[in-house]
C-alpha positions in Angstrom: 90.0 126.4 100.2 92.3 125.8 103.2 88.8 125.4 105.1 87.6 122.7 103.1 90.3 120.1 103.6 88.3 117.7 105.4 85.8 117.5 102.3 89.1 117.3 100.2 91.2 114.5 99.0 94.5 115.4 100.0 97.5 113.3 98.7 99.3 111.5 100.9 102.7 112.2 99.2 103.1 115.3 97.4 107.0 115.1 95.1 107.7 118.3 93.0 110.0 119.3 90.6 111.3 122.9 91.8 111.2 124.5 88.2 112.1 128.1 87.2 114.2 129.6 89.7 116.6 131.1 87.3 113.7 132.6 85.4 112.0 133.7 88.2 115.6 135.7 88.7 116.1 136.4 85.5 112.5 138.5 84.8 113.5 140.1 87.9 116.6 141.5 86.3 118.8 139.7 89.2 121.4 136.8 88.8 120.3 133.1 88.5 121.8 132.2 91.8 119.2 134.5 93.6 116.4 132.5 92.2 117.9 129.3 93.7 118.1 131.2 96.9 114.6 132.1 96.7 113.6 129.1 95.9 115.2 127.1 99.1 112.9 129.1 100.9 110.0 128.4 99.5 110.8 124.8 99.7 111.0 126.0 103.2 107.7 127.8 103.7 106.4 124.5 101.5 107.1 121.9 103.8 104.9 123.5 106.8 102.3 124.6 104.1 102.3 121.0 103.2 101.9 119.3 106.5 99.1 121.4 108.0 96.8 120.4 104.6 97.2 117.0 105.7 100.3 115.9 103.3 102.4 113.3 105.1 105.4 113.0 102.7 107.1 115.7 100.6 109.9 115.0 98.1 111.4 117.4 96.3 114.1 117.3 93.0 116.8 119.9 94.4 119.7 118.6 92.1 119.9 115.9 89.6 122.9 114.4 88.3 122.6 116.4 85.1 123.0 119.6 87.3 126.6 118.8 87.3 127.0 120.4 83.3 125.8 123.5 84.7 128.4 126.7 84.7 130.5 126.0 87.1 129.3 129.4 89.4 125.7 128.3 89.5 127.2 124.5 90.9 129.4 125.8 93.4 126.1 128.2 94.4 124.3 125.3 94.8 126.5 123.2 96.6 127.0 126.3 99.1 123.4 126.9 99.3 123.3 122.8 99.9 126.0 123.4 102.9 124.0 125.8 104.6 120.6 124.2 104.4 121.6 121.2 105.9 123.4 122.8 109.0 120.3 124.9 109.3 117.6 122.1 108.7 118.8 120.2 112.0 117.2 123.0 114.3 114.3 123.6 112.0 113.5 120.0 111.4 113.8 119.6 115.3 112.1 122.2 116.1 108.7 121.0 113.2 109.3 117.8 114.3 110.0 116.3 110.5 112.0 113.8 109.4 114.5 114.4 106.5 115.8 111.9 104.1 117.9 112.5 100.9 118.0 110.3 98.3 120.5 110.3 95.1 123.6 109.2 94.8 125.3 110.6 97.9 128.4 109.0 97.4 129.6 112.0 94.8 129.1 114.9 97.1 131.9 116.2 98.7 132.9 114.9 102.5 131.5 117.6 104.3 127.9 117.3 102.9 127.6 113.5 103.1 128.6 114.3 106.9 126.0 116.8 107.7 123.2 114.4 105.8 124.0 111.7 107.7 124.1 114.2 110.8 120.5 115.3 109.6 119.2 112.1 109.1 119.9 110.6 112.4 118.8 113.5 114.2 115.3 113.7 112.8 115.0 109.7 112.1 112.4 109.3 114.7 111.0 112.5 114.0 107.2 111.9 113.8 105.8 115.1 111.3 106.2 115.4 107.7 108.6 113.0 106.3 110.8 115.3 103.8 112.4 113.8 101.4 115.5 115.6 99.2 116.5 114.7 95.9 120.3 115.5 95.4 122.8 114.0 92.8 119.3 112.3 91.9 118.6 110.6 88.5 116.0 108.0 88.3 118.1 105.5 85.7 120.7 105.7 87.9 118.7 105.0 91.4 116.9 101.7 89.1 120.4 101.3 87.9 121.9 100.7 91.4 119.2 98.9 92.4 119.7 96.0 89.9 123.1 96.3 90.6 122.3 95.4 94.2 120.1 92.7 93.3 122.3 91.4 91.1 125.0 91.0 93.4 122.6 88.9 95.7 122.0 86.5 92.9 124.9 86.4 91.9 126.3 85.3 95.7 123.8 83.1 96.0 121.6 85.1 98.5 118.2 86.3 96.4 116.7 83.4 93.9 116.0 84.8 90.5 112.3 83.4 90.5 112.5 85.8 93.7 112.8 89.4 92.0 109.7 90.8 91.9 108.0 94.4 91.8 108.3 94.4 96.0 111.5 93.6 95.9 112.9 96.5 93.7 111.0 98.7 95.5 113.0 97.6 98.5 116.4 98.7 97.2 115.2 102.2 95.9 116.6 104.7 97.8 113.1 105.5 98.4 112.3 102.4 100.3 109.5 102.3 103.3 108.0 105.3 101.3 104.3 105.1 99.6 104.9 106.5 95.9 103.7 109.6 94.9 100.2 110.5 94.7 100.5 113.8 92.8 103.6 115.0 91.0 103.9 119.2 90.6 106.1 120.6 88.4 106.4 124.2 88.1 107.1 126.6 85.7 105.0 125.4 82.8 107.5 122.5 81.9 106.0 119.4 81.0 108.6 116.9 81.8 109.5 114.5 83.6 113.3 114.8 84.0 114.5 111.4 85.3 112.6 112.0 88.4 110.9 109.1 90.5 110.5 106.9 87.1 109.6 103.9 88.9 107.5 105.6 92.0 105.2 107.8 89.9 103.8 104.7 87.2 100.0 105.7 88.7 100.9 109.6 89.9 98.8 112.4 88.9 100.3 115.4 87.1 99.9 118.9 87.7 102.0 121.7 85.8 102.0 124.3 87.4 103.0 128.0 85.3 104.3 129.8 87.7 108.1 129.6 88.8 108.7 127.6 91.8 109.7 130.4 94.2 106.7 131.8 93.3 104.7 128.7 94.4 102.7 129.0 97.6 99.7 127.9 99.5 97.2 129.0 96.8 99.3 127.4 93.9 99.2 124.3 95.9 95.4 124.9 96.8 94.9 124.8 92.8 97.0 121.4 92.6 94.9 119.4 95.1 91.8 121.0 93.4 93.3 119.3 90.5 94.0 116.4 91.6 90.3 116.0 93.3 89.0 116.5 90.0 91.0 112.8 88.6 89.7 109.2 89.4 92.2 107.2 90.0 92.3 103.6 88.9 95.6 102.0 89.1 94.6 100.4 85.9 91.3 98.9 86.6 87.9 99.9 85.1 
């Protein structure tokens, strides 16, 4: 199918839930943590996968704010694994020439990973490739949540009329402002759910749910998705 993208509809922003990396691990017989390890590179292979089918924006759910109720080993994995990928995305991002966001709240991560996002985000910010987008510390109440808060406050001071809140203007104060929603949401691992993610973004998203565990996802997987997707007409609520 890779040849036939120009006859394809490909979505212009692709967000996926990265399901199943500790079962991926645990069929294998291997600990949990070496799924997650797995699976950051996939979301590695993914993201140039992605951008040479056409796919502008990529946003993936690497760690919600649930994730904190995890055993305390599997957090402290994660938050290494975190470490790491954002010291190394700086030269690979550079090098692809993407541009990284992360969205969530931020402000609960420890020091030294709020420094090295903002670090990654101002060194790719005029990055012109695939715009990749990481979801950590995300939940989707609590992005809507702060986002009223915000708008809220404005009233309150006097700066933002109450006649003046509108759909647009939400949007604005999403962490995922600027962005287009998401055309197709993928989640893996034959979940069905939606988890908190993107509430407000994905109101006319198409779904795809995928079986396989996400480090096992790959270009064919993905091929299958958009062949999916294809198959939908999308109507945004008209006839």
């Amino acid at each position: 199918m890779a040849d036939s993208n120009n006859e394809m509809k490909i979505p212009r922003h692709l967000a996926v839930i990265l399901d199943g990396n500790g079962r991926w691990a645990k069929a294998k017989g291997l600990p949990r943590n070496m799924g997650h390890v797995e699976g950051a590179k996939t979301v590695e292979k993914m993201c140039e996968i992605a951008w040479n089918k056409g796919i502008e924006y990529f946003t993936v759910y690497a760690f919600s704010t649930e994730n904190w109720s995890r055993p305390k080993e599997e957090v402290s994995l994660l938050m290494k694994l975190l470490r790491d990928y954002m010291v190394n995305c700086v030269k690979r991002s550079m090098k692809n020439n993407m541009k990284v966001r992360v969205i969530g709240d931020k402000s609960k991560l420890d020091e030294d990973i709020q420094a090295s996002i903002a670090n990654l985000e101002e060194k790719t910010k005029d990055n012109t490739g695939l715009k990749f987008t990481i979801a950590i510390n995300y939940g989707s109440r609590d992005e809507i949540r702060r986002a009223v808060k915000s708008i809220a406050e404005d009233v309150k001071n006097g700066t933002v009329d109450p006649d003046d809140v509108n759909e647009e203007l939400i949007s604005s104060r999403l962490d995922t402002a600027g962005y287009p929603d998401p055309d197709l949401l993928v989640r893996t691992s034959g979940e069905q759910r939606i988890s908190n993610y993107l509430l407000w973004q994905i109101a006319y998203s198409e779904f795809y749910f995928a079986e396989c565990n996400w480090p096992d996802f790959n270009e064919d997987e993905l091929d299958k998705a958009i062949l999916e997707y294809n198959k939908r007409e999308r109507r945004f609520g008209k006839v």
